[in-house]
N, C-alpha and C positions, 0 to 999 in steps of 0.2 A: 328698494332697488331690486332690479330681478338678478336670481343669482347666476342668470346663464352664461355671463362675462364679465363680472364683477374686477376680474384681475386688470382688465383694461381699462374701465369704469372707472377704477382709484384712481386711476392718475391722466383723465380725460380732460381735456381743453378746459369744459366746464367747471371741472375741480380747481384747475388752476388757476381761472379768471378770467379766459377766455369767452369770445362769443362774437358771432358774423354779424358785422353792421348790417344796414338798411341801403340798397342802392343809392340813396340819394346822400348818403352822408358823405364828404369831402372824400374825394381819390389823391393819392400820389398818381396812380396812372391805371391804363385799360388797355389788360393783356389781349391780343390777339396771335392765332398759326394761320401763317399765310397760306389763302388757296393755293392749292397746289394737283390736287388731285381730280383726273379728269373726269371720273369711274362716277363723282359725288353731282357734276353739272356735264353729265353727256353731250354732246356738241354744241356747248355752249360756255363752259368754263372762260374763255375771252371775253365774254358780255358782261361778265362778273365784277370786272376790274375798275372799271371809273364810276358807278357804283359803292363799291367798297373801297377806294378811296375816297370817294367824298365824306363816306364816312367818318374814315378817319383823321380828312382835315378838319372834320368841324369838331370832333373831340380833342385834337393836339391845340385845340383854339384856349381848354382850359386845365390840361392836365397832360404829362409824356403817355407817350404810345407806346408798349413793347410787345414788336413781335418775333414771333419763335418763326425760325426759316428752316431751310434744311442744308444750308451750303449758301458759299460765294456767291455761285449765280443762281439766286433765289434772293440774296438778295438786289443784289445788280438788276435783276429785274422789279422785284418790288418800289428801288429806288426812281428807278424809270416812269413807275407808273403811277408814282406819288406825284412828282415832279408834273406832270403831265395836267394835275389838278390842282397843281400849285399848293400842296402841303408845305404845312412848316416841318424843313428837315429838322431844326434843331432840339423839334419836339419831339422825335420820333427815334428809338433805340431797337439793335437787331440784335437779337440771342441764337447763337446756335442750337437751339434743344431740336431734333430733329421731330416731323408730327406724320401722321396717316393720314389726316383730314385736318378740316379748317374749323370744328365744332368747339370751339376753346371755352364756353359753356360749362362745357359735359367735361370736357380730357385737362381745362386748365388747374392752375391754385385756388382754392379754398382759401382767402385771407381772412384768419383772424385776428383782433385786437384783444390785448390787454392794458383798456386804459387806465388801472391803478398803476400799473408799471412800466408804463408806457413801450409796451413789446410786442412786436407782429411775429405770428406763426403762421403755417399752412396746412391745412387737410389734405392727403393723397389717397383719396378714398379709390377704390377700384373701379377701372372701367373696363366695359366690355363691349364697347359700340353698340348699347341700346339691346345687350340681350345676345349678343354676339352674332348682330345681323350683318357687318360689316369688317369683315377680314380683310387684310389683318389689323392689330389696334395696337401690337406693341409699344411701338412708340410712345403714341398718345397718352399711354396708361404712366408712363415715367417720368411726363413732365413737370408735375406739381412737386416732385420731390429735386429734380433736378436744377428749380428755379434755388429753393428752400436752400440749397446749397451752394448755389451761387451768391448772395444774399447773405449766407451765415443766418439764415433762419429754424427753430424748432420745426418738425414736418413730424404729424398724427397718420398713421395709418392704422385706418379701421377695420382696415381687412375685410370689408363687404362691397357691394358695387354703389353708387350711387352718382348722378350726375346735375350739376347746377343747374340746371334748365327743370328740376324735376320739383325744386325746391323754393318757395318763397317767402322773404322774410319784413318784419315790417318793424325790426331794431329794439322792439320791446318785449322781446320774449315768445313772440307767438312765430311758427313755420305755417305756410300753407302747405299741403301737395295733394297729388290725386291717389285712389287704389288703384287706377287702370294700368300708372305706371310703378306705383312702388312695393306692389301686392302679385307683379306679374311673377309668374314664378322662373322667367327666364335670368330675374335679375339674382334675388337671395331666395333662392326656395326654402331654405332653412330656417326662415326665420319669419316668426310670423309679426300680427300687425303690431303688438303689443312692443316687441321688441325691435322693429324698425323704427318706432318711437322714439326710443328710449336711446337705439344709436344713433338719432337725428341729434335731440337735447343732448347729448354730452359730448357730444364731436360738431356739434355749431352753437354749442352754449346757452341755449333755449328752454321755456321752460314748459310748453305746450305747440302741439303739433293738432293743426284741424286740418280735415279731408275733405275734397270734392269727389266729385265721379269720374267721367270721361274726359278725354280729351278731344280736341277735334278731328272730325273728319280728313283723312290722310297724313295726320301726323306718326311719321315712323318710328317716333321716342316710344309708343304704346300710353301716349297723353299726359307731356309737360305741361305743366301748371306755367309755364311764360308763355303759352299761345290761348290760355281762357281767361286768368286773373292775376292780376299784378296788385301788389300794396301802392299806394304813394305817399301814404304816411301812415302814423301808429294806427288808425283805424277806421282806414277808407281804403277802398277796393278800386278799381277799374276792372269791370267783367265783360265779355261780350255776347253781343246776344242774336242770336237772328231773326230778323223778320220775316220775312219768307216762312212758312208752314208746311211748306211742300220740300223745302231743302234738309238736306238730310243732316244737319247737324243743328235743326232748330228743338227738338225734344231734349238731347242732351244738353243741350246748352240752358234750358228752360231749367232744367233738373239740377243744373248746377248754380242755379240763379236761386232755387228754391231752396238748397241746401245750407248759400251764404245766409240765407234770410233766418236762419236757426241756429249759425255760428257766434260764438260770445266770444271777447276778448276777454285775459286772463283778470281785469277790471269787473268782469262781469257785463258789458255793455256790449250789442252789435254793433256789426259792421257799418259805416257808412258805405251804402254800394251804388256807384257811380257808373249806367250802362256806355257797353262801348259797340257799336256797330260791328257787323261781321263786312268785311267787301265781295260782292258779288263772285261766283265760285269761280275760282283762277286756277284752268285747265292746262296741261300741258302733252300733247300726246295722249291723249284720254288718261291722263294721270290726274285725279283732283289732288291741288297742293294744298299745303298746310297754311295760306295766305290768312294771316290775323293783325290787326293794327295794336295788338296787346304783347307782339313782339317787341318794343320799342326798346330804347337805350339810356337809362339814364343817367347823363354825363355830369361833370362838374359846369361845363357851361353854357349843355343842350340838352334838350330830351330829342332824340331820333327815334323817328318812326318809319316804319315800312309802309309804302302805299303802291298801288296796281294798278294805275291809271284807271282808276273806280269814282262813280257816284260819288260815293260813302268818303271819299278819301278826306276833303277838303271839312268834313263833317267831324270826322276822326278824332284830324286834328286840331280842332277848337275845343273840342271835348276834354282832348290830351292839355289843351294849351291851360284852361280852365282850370285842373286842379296842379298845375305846375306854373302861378303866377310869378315865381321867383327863376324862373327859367326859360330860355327859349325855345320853343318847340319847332322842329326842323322835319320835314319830309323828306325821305328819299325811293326813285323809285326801287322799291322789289322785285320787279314782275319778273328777270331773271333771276336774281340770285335766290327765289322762290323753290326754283327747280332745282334744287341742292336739298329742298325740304325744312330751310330753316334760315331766320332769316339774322337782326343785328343783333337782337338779344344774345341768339344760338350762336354767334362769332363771336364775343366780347365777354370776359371776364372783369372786373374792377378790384384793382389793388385800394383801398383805403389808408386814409390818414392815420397817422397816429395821433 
């Protein structure tokens, strides 16, 4: 063990039994912060909304919704605009925890489980809006402790920054994530790779941590590992890849394909790696967006995916549908809520079963 925080180490999640399921393991439910801010979808934040309600009817279809609002009418409108897609209200619960943005990824809880004793905890790991590109973030930074409390649950804080979309896991001990994003030094400059490690394993309960490189072209996280490669079980991948040679995120994306092909699980065995299309480059205002169908969501009684009214879309999602027989794979479209830079992955956290 390194000695550089041993004091907090003793008595880490990981000591005590903890450790972050696999997406697909059974939810109690899938934390969402309702958009609210116009600054994240410039004139366009209204296009947002039937969208992200459809969302979240098809998720309340097998598990409660809770989202963090900011007041009465926040949620009166949210209500409004559920209704509208015919959600099941009685799926659906509203928390006052106030938010800055809608990224509940990156700012929500951390759940973990301790199923010898059968007890959920929360991680409140620090956020800074991706490097503190996006002032202000107060808020957002105090909700994972604030839920932890409503709930009467244990809440870890690790006192460094780290954000869910950066991290991915596959239930059996292993994290993926990138350098691009957890090596940046706007996040922990203090701390190098060795020890970014080390507070992954004991604050999400794991027992090995492998890295990619880059992440995509226009993504403002500085390259989350939910818009290149996702788990979908103990040891199969879905990665994206590009075809096109002339577009500019098909080398890094090659490089990242090259590097799964050298990763071993804690077994000793590779990856199964399952390619996943990129969709055609999704412009906005000469802004290329972070448009990937490796954003997806996966629910207790769907897998949702982002598509662009692309080619590639209907391709995607048979791909997706293929290694998720036990579940139904659902489209929805992206192409606005794109321009927020992220899309259901980056809005949705998942509380787990016990």
């Amino acid at each position: 063990m390194s000695s550089f925080n041993e004091v907090i180490f003793n008595s880490s999640p990981k000591k005590l039994g903890f450790s972050f399921p696999a997406e697909w393991e059974k939810h109690d439910a899938t934390w969402l912060s309702w958009p609210h801010k116009e600054e994240s979808w410039p004139g366009k934040i209204e296009t947002i909304y039937e969208p992200y309600c459809q969302f979240i009817k098809i998720v309340a279809t097998g598990e409660k919704v809770r989202i963090n609002v900011n007041n009465e009418e926040t949620k009166t409108f949210a209500i409004s605009e559920l209704e509208k897609v015919g959600a099941d209200l009685s799926q659906i619960e509203f928390y006052f925890n106030p938010s800055n943005d809608a990224w509940c990824r990156d700012h929500g809880p951390a759940f973990l489980l301790n199923k010898a004793n059968r007890k959920k905890a929360i991680v409140d790991w620090g956020y800074n809006a991706w490097g503190g590109k996006y002032p202000p973030y107060e808020l957002d930074d105090v909700i994972p402790t604030k839920i932890a409390e409503h709930f009467n649950l244990s809440v870890y804080h690790p006192d460094i920054v780290m954000e869910g979309g950066s991290v991915e896991f596959n239930g059996a001990g292993t994290i993926l994530t990138t350098t691009a994003c957890l090596l940046n030094e706007n996040r922990n400059p203090h701390l190098n790779k060795e020890q970014i490690e080390e507070y992954l394993k004991e604050f999400y309960g794991a027992e090995q941590v492998l890295w990619l490189g880059d992440g995509i072209v226009g993504d403002d996280t500085d390259g989350h590992i939910d818009d290149i490669t996702r788990f979908v079980n103990e040891d199969t991948v879905l990665t994206v890849v590009e075809s096109n040679p002339l577009d500019e995120n098909y080398l890094l994306l090659q490089e990242n394909l090259e590097t799964l092909k050298t990763l071993r699980l804690l077994n000793g065995k590779p990856l199964n790696i399952v390619k996943l299309p990129m969709p055609s480059p999704v412009i906005h205002e000469d802004t290329r967006l972070p448009a990937s169908y490796a954003n997806f969501y996966i629910a207790n009684a769907a897998v949702i995916v982002p598509t662009f009214r692309d080619v590639n879309d209907e391709k995607a999602l048979e791909i997706i549908q293929g290694v998720f027989p036990d579940r139904k794979v659902v489209g929805i479209d992206s192409t606005d809520i794109i321009w927020g830079l992220g899309s259901f992955h980056c809005l949705s956290q998942q509380e787990p079963s016990i």
